[in-house]
N, C-alpha and C positions, 0 to 999 in steps of 0.2 A: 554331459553333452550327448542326445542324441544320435545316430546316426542311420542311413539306410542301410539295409544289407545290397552288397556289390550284387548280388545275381551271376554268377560268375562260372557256375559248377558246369562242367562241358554237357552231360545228358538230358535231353530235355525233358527227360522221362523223371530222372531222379524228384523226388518230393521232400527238400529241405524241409520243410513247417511241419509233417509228420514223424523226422528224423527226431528233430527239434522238439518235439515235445514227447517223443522218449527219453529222449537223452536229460532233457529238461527236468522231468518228474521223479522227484525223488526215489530209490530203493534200495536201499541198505541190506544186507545181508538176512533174511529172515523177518524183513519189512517192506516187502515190494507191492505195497496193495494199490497205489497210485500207479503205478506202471500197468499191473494188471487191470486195476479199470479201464486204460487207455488201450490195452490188447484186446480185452470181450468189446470195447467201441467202435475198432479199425476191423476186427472179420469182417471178410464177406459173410455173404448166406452162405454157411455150413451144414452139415444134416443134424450134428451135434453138436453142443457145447458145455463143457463140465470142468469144476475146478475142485481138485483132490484135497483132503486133510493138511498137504501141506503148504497149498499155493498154487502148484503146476496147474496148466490154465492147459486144456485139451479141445480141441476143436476137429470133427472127424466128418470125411466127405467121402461119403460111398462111391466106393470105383460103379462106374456106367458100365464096365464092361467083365471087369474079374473084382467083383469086391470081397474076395476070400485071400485073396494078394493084398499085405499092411504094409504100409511104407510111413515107419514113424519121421517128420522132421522135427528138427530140438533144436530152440537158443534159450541161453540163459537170462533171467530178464533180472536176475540182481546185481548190484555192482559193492564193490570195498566201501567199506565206511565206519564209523567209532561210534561207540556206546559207550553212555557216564558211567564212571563207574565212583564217583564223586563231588559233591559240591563244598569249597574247601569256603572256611570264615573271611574269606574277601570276594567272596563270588565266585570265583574261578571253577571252571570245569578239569576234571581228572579226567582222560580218556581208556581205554581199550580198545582194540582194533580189532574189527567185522572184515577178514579177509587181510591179501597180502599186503603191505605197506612198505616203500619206503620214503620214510621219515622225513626225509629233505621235500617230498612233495607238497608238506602238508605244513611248513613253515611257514611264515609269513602268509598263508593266504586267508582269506573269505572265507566263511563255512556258514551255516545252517543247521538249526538244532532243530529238531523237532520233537518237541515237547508236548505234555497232558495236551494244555489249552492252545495248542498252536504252532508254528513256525517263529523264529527268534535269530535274526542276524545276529553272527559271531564273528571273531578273529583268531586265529590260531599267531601266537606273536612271535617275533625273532627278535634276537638281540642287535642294538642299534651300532652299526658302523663303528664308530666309535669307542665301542668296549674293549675295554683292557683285553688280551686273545684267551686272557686264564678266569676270563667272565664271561667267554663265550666257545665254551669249547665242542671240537668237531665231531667227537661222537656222541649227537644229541639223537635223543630218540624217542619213540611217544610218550617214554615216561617224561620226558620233559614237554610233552606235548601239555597246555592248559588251555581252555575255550574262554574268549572274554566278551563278554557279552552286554555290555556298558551299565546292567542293572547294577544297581546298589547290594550289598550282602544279603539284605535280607529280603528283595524282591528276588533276588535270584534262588537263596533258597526255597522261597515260596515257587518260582514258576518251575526248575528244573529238580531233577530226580534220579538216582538213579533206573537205571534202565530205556531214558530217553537216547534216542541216537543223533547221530551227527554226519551229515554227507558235505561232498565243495559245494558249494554257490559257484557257479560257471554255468551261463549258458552256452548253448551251442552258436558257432560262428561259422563265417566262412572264410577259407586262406585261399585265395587261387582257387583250383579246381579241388581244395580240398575242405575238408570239416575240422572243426576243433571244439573241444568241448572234455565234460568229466563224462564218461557210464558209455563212450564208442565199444567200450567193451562192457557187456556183447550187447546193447540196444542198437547197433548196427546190425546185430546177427537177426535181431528180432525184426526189427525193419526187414530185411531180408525174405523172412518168412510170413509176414504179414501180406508183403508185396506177390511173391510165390500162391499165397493164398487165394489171393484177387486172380493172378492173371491165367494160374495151370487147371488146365482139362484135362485130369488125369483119369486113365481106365482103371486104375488099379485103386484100393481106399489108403488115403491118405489122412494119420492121427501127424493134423502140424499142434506142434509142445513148447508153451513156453512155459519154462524150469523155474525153479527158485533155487536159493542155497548152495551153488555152482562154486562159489569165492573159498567155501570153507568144508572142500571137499566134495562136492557134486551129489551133495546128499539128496536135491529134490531128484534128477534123474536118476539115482538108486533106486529112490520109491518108484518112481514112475516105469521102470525097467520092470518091477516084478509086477504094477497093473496093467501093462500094455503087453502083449504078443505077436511084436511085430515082423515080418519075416524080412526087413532089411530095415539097419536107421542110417540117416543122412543128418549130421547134427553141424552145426551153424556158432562160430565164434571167431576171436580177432584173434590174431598172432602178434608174434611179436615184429616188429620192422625198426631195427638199428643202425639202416644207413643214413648215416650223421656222424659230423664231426667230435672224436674220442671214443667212436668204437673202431675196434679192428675191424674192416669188412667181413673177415670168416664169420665173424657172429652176427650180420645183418637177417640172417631165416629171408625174410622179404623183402621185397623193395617196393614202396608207393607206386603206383601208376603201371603198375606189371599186371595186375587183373588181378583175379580171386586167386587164393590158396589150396592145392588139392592136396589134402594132408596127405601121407606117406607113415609119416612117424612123428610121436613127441613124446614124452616121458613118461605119459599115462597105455599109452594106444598103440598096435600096429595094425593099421586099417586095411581092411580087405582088400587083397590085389586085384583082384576081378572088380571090387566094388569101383578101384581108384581107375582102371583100365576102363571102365563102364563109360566116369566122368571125366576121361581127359577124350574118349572119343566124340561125347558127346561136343566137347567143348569145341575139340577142333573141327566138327561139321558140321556146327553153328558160328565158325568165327567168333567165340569166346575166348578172350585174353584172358592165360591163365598161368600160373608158376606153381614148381611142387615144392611143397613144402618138408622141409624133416628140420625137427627140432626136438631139442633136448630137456628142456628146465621148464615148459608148461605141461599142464594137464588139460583136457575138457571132459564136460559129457560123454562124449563118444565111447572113451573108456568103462563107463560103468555101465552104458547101454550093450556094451558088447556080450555082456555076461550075466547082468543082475539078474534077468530071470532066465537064464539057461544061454547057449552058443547064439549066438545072431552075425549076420552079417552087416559092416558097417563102414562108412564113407564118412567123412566130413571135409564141407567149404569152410574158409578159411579168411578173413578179411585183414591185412597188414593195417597195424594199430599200433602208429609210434610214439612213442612218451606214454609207456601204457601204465597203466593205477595212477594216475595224474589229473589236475584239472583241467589239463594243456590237451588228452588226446587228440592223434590226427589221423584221419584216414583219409583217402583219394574218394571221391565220389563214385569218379570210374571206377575202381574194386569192389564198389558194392553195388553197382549196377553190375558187374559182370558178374557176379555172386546172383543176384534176384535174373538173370538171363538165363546161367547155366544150371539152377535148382528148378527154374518154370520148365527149361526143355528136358533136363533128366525125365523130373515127373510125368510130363507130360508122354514120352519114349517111353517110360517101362512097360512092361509087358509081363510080367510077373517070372522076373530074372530068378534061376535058380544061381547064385552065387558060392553056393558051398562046393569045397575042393572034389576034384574028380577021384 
């Protein structure tokens, strides 16, 4: 059945169908070329545009006024996903996991192979209601994970392979004033910077980056850390948001509908105090809704931009993303409108801020 999208999202501004078909386009950890052709198609007019050996997609716009002052922005455009790593004599898929999993997300649902010749609906299955409890036991994990994919043995040996990947099937929806979908992390972050793109007139030159390889260790911003020399980065990803019923509030990091993330701290990073003091005044004399974030058990970009080619100073927004590695993600539309508000006026404010300690 059919149905309309509600139109529901509070900002007028916000652009569901561009979200939507980041979130939509497949990319798997170290296969994000469909996202990427969707990023070189949404720049504006840039002065430059170039994509590295490994994927990272760089697009650079000379500061009109100080363009010796570099202001790298970063999101990640890949998301979690599985590679064959076998096709067993009944058809069945073996998997391996591209980035973090867990396992209970990817049960029972929809998936998408994509294959030599094509794309190929699949099912990841679970065991039915009904099974004995010692036919279906609770610590299943992707090694129990098998892809089914309705071909016959030997049509499936024939179309799959190892090395072919596997993302959800989920397209993006809408909840209320929020979004649901697989890849809000970080194709929200990327939207974000897309959007930034379009709308800031900044004096200063600004290299906006989207990353690959983020999931399994932030390996495209390593590289890109030692080609770019930038003298501040601002990098762009989701957090975690756990207020929901069975978590303890302490470990909520965010909450929906509170505005963008000004990182502080998370397990990879401690982000420049001056940089974060920069963006909570900007935020507050622009009436940007905003909350700080500190957490413990993620990592981003940020962290390897800090250092990979020598000290930099560095900031990063933040977008609460709850049900995160899931086909379920949800983010508030408002937090990432006030993420694309508070990255346009940053940019647009600098002035080629020295941020390093006195």
């Amino acid at each position: 059945m059919s149905r309309d999208r509600q139109n529901v999202t509070a900002n007028a501004t916000f652009d569901f169908d561009l979200l939507a078909r980041l979130t939509d386009a497949p990319g798997p950890v170290g296969h994000e070329d469909r996202v990427r052709d969707i990023v070189r198609d949404e720049l504006p007019a840039v002065d430059a545009v170039r994509t590295d050996a490994m994927g990272n997609v760089v697009a650079t716009v000379d500061g009109s006024a100080d363009p010796d002052y570099e202001v790298l922005v970063a999101a990640h455009m890949d998301e979690i996903g599985l590679i064959v790593s076998g096709v067993d004599d009944d058809g069945f898929l073996s998997v391996e996991p591209l980035g973090g999993w867990n396992p209970d997300a990817l049960r029972g649902h929809p998936v998408t192979v994509h294959a030599r010749e094509g794309d190929y609906d699949g099912v990841v299955g679970i065991n039915a209601a009904h099974t004995a409890a010692e036919e279906a036991p609770e610590d299943w994990t992707l090694d129990d994970a098998h892809v089914f994919t309705g071909l016959d043995p030997e049509e499936a040996t024939e179309a799959f392979g190892v090395g072919d990947v596997v993302t959800f099937d989920s397209d993006l929806r809408e909840l209320g004033e929020c979004v649901s979908g697989s890849a809000l992390d970080d194709r929200a972050g990327v939207y974000v910077l897309l959007e930034a793109a379009r709308l800031a007139d900044p004096d200063v030159t600004v290299h906006y980056a989207a990353t690959v390889q983020e999931e399994v260790g932030l390996r495209g911003a390593a590289a890109l850390g030692v080609d770019v020399d930038p003298d501040l980065v601002v990098a762009l990803d989701g957090t975690l948001e756990q207020s929901y019923p069975g978590v303890d509030p302490s470990n909520a990091i965010s909450t929906l509908g509170d505005g963008v993330g000004i990182k502080r701290k998370d397990a990879s990073v401690i982000a420049t105090p001056a940089v974060v003091d920069r963006l909570e005044s900007v935020a507050e004399n622009r009436d940007v809704p905003f909350q700080r974030e500190v957490s413990w058990n993620i990592g981003t970009d940020t962290a390897v931009l800090q250092n990979a080619g020598g000290a930099r100073p560095v900031g990063a927004l933040s977008i609460p993303v709850r049900y995160h590695h899931s086909a379920v993600e949800t983010a508030d539309a408002r937090d990432i409108e006030a993420a694309v508000d508070l990255l346009t006026a940053f940019l647009d404010s600098e002035e080629g801020t020295d941020y390093g300690p006195e």
